[in-house]
C-alpha positions as CSV (number, residue, x, y, z in Angstrom):
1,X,64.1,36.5,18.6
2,X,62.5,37.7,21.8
3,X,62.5,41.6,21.0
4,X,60.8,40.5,17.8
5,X,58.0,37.7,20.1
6,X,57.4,40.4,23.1
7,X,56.5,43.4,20.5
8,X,54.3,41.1,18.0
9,X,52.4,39.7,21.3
10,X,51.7,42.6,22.2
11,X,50.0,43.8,18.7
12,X,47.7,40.5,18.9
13,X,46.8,41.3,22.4
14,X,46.0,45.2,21.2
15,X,44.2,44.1,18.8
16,X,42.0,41.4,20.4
17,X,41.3,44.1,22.9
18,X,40.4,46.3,19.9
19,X,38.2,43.7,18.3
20,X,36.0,43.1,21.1
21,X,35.6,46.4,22.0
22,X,33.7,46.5,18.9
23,X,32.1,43.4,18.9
24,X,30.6,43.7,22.1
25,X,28.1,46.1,21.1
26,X,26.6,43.3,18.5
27,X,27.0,40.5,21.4
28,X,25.0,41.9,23.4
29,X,22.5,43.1,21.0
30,X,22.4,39.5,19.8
31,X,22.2,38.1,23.6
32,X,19.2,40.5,24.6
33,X,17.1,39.6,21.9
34,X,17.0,36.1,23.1
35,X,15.5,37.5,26.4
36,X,11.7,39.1,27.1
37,X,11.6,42.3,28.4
38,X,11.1,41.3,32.1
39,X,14.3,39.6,31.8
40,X,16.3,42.6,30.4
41,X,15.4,44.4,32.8
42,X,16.5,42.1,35.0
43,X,19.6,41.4,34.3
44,X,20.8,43.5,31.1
45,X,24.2,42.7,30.9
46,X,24.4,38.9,31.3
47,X,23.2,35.8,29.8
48,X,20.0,34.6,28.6
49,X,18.3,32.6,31.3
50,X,16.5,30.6,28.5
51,X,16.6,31.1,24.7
52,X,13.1,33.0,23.6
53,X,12.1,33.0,20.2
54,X,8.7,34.9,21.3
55,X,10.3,38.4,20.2
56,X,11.4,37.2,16.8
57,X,8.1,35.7,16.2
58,X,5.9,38.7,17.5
59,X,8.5,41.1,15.1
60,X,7.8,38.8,12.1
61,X,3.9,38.0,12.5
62,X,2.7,41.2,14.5
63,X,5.1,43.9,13.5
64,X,4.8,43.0,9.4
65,X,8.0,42.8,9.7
66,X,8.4,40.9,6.4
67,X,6.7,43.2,4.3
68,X,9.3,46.0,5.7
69,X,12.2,43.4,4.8
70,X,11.0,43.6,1.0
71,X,10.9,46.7,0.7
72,X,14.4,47.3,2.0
73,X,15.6,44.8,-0.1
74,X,13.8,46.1,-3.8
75,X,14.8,49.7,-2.7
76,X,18.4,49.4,-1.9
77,X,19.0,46.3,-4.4
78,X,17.7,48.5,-7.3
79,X,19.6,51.9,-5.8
80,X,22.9,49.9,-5.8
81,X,22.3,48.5,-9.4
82,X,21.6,51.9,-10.4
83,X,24.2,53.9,-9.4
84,X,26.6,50.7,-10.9
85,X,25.2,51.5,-13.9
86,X,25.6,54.9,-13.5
87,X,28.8,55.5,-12.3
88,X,31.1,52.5,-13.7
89,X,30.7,54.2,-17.0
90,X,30.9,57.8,-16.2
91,X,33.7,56.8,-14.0
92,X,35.2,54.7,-16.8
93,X,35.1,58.1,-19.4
94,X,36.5,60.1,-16.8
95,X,39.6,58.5,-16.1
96,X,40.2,56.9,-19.4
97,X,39.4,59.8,-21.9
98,X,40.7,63.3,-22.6
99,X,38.0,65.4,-24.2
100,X,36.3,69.0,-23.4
101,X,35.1,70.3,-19.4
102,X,36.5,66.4,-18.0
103,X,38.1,68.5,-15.4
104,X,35.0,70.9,-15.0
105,X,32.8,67.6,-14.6
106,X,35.5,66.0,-12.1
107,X,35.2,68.9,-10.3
108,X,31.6,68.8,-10.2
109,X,31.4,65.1,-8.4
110,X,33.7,66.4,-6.2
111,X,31.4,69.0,-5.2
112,X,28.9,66.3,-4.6
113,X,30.9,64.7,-2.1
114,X,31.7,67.9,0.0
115,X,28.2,68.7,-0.3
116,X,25.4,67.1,1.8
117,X,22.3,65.9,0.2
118,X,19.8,66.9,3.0
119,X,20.7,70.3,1.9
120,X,18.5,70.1,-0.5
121,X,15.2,68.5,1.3
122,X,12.5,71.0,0.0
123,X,13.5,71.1,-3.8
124,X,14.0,67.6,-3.7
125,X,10.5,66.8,-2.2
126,X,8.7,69.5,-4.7
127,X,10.7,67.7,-7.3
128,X,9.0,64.1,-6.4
129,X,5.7,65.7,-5.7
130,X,5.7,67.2,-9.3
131,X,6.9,63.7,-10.6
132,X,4.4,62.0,-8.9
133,X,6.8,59.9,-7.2
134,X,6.0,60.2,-3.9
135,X,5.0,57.1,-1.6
136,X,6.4,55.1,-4.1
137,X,10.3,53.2,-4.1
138,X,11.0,55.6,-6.7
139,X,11.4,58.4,-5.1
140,X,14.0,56.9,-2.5
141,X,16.0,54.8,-5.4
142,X,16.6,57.6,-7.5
143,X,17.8,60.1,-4.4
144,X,19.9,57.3,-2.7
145,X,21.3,57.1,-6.8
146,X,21.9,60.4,-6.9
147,X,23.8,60.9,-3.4
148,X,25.7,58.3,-4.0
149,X,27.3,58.8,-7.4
150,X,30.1,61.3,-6.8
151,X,31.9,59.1,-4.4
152,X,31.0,56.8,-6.6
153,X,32.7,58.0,-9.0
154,X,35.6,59.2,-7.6
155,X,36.4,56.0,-6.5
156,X,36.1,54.1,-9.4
157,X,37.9,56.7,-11.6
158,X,41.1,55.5,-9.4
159,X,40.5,51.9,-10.1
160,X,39.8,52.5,-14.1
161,X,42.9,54.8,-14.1
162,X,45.4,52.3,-12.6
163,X,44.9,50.0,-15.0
164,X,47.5,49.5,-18.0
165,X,46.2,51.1,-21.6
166,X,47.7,48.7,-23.0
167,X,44.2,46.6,-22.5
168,X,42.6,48.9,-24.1
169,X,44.7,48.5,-27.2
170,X,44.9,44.9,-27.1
171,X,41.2,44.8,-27.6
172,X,40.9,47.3,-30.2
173,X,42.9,45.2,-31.9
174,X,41.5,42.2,-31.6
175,X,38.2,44.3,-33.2
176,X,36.5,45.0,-30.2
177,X,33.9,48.0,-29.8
178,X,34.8,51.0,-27.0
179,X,31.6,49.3,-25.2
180,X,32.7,45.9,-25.5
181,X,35.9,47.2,-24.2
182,X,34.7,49.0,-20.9
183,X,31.9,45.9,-20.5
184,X,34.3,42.6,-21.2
185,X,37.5,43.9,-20.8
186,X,38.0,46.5,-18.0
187,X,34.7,46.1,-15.9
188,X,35.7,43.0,-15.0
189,X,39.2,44.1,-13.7
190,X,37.6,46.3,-11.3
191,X,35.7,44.3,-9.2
192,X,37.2,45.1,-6.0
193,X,36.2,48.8,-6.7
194,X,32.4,47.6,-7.4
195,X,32.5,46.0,-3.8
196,X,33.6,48.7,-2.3
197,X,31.4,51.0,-4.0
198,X,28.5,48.4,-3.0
199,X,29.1,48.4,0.4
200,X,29.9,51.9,1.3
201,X,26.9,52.9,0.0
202,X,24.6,50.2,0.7
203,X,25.0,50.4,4.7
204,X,23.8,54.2,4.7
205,X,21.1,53.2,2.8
206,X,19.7,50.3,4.1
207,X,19.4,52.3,7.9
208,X,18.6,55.4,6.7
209,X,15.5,56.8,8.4
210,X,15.4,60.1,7.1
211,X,14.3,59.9,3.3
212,X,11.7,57.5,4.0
213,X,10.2,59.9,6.5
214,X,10.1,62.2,4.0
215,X,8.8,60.6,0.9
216,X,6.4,57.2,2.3
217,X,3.2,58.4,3.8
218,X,1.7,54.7,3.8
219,X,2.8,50.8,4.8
220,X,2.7,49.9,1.8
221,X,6.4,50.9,1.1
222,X,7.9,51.9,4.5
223,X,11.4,50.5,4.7
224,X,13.0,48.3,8.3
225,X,13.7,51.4,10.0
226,X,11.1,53.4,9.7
227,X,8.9,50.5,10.4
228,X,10.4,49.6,13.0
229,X,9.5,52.8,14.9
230,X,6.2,51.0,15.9
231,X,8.2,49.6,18.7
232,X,8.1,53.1,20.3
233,X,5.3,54.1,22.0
234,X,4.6,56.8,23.9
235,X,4.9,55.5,27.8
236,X,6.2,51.5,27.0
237,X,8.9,50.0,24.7
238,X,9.2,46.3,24.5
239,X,12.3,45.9,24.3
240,X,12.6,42.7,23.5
241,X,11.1,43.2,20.2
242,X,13.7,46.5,19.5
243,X,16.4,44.5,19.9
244,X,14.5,41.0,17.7
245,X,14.3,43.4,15.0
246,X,17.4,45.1,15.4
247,X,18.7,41.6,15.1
248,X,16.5,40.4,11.8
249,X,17.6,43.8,10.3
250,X,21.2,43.4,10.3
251,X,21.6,39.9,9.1
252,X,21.0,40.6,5.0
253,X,23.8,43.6,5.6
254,X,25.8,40.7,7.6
255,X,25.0,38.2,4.2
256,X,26.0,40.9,1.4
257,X,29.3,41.8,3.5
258,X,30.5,37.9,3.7
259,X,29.7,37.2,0.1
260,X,31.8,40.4,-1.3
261,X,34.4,41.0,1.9
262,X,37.3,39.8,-0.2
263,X,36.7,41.7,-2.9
264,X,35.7,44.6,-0.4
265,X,39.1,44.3,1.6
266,X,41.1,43.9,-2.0
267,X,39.3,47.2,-3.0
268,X,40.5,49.0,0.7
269,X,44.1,47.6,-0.4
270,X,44.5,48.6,-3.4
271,X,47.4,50.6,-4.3
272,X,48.8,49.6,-0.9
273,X,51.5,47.5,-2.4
274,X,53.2,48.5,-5.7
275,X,55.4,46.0,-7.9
């Protein structure tokens, strides 16, 4: 019993260690946005002194904070339902159909994934200037789409292929359609893979700085972090209000990761235990 105890104390100890190694990071990001920016320079490392709410309040009423918070949320909420729509089907044909250039077009997502989309800035931004698209969500949602369907896609071909065909032929039976199939019958099963697609992609987006730079010109659709660039001036930072925002920014990633982690860590897991 004790070679078993000693080794298995160990592994918790490793992997407390481990877990606040990376939690610290967010402790203390959480810690100094309770302090001004006197006090952080002050005393950086240790605790808040008293809890101040001024930096949260100057981010939301001063910085428009709020307005950057919609935006974030109707461009990657739409992005994410997009590529679902997208990619569960052309994921679902892939794996579950035989029929002419499958493996040309496999090949093809695969590409996608080796290749980087910031490759391709300056055809991209002609593209949305010919469109029309740019300054608008548009132009974001349909290149955040677009990067993220061949991993996408190659992930969810994995789920959609593990599953049994004999689904497939129970329902055909029972008189259903190849859509009502793939929509009541298999989508469902894959949940787990829709998480995991969801969140992969979703965390990129939602602190990507780069693509707004590129297409928003205006306030009226900047997203949280290029707004938050406003806390950067020239000769001062506040620092307080950096780390307020930093804080306001990563609580709807923190909400969307809590309400789908189960199906998130059963989409990691998969295939992980057979029988």
């Amino acid at each position: 019993m004790r070679s078993r105890t000693v080794p298995t104390t160990f592994i918790y100890l490793f992997l407390a260690l481990l877990a606040l190694v990376f939690l610290y990071p967010v402790i203390l990001m959480v810690l100094t946005a309770f302090k001004t920016t006197p006090e952080i320079f002050r005393n950086p490392f240790g605790l808040p002194e008293a809890l101040s709410w001024q930096g949260f309040q100057n981010v939301w009423e001063r910085a428009h904070f709020g307005l950057y918070l919609r935006n974030s949320v109707i461009i990657t909420g739409a992005s994410a339902l997009l590529l679902l729509a997208t990619a569960a089907p052309a994921a679902y044909a892939l794996a579950r159909y035989t029929f002419r250039l499958k493996t040309v077009l496999f090949v093809f997502f695969l590409a996608g994934i080796m290749i980087p989309i910031r490759l391709g800035i300056l055809p991209l931004y002609l593209l949305m200037r010919d469109l029309g698209l740019l300054d608008s969500p548009f132009a974001l949602i349909l290149t955040y789409t677009a990067s993220g369907m061949p991993m996408s896609v190659f992930l969810l071909s994995v789920f959609f292929r593990n599953l049994p065909r004999e689904l497939e032929d129970a329902a055909r039976i029972d008189g259903c359609t190849e859509g009502q199939t793939f929509y009541r019958i298999m989508l469902p099963l894959v949940r787990p893979g829709l998480a995991t697609v969801v969140i992969v992609n979703v965390v990129p987006w939602w602190n990507d700085f780069f693509f707004p730079l590129l297409f928003l010109t205006t306030d009226r659709w900047k997203t949280i972090p290029l707004g938050m660039q406003v806390f950067f001036g020239q000769h001062l930072i506040d620092w307080s209000l950096v780390f307020s925002g930093m804080v306001l920014a990563s609580l709807p990633l923190l909400v969307v990761y809590l309400i789908m982690s189960r199906q998130f860590i059963a989409g990691l897991t998969a295939g992980a235990v057979k029988g």
